[in-house]
C-alpha positions, 0 to 999 in steps of 0.5 A: 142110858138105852137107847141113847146112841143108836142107828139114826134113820138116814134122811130121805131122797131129797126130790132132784127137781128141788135142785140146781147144779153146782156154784159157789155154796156159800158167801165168805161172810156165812161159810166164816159164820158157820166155820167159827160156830164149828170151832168155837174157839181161837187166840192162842197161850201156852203152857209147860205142863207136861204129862207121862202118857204111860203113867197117867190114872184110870187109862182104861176109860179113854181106852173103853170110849174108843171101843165103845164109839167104834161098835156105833154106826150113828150120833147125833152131835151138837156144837158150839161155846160154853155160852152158845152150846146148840149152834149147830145140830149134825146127825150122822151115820157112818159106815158103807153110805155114810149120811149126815144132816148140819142145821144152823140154830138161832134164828129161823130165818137165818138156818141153814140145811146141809146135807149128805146123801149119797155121793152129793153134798146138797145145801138149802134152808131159810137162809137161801130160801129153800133153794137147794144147791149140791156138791160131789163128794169128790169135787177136785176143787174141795181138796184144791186150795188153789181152785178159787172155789167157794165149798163154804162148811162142806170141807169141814162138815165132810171131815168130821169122823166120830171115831176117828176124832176119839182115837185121834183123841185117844193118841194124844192124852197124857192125864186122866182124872175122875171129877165125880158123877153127875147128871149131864144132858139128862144122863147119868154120867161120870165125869173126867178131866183129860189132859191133852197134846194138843199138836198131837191131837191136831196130828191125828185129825183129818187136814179140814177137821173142825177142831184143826180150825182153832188155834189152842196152847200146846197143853190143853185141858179138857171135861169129858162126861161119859155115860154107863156104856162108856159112850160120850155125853159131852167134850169141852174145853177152853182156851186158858188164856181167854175164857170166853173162847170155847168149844163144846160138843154134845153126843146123842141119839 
């Protein structure tokens, strides 16, 4: 479909006198909130399915996702469950001055704004009434475990990597299958269902990645939907062992 993954406009300058330094962004009850949204799935089970990465069907199409995915430089992501799809909005772009904006759905009340511009993380919303609070990208304490300081979301909303999470994808399928055409989200798409090394997946991903927040079984299987340009529509998956425990994320403009 046209148009649907393109450069997105990057947030404007939020005005500095809006803002306050730096504390702790979030309570561990709401950065508990948000994380689990983000993930969207835990417990854990097994499996000894296993697949033969040089022998599955249609290789191609991982293959032509990836390339496709790099030639972007913005997605609109939303993500949360099977039963909550929409939990959370995140407008990216990458590149040399990378930008993004998470909002919290739901209740209005309870939203929630982060956003990167430039070299700060600034946090606000209804939630902590329109006060905003900022954060440097390079805050030694984000990477610090031992810091005793509360970043809330923002190690994992600065983790996420379209295009390095689809070629740590890529890497880790051992199975592909065609499950038929079908229209999702408003757009045409094929469908496939993938089977995946889930360590070696996690292997790939960045140490804060959202999905390295989810405990699954080793052998995971996933849907994915791409569109005509082989561009993602949507990924998800769920823990075989407990349905209601899901994850799944939608890619647009």
């Amino acid at each position: 479909m046209p148009g649907r993954w393109v450069l997105a406009v990057k947030v404007a300058r939020m005005p500095e006198p809006r803002t306050v330094p730096v504390r702790p962004l979030l309570g561990g009850a709401l950065a508990a909130m948000l994380i689990a949204a983000l993930a969207g799935c835990g417990g854990g089970g097994s499996s000894s399915q296993d697949g033969d990465a040089a022998a599955y069907d249609n290789a191609e199409v991982i293959e032509a996702m990836g390339d496709a995915v790099a030639s972007q430089e913005s997605v609109t992501l939303t993500l949360g469950t099977e039963q909550s799809p929409d939990d959370i909005t995140f407008a990216t772009s990458w590149g040399e001055e990378p930008t993004f904006r998470a909002l919290t759905g739901g209740d209005p009340a309870q939203q929630l704004d982060v956003r990167r511009i430039g070299t700060r993380v600034y946090l606000g919303g209804e939630l902590v009434g329109h006060q905003w609070t900022y954060l440097e990208v390079d805050d030694p304490r984000l990477v610090d475990p031992d810091s005793g300081f509360d970043a809330g979301p923002v190690p994992t909303l600065l983790d996420i990597d379209v295009e390095g999470d689809m070629v740590a994808l890529k890497e880790a399928v051992t199975a592909v299958d065609s499950a038929g055409s079908a229209e999702v989200d408003g757009v045409d798409a094929e469908q496939y269902t993938l089977t995946v090394d889930s360590q070696k997946w996690f292997s790939g991903l960045g140490e804060q990645s959202m999905f390295r927040q989810m405990t699954l079984p080793q052998t995971l299987t996933m849907e994915l939907s791409l569109d005509e340009k082989s561009l993602p529509v949507r990924l998800s998956f769920a823990n075989p062992d407990e349905k209601t425990e899901s994850a799944e994320i939608g890619y647009a403009e």
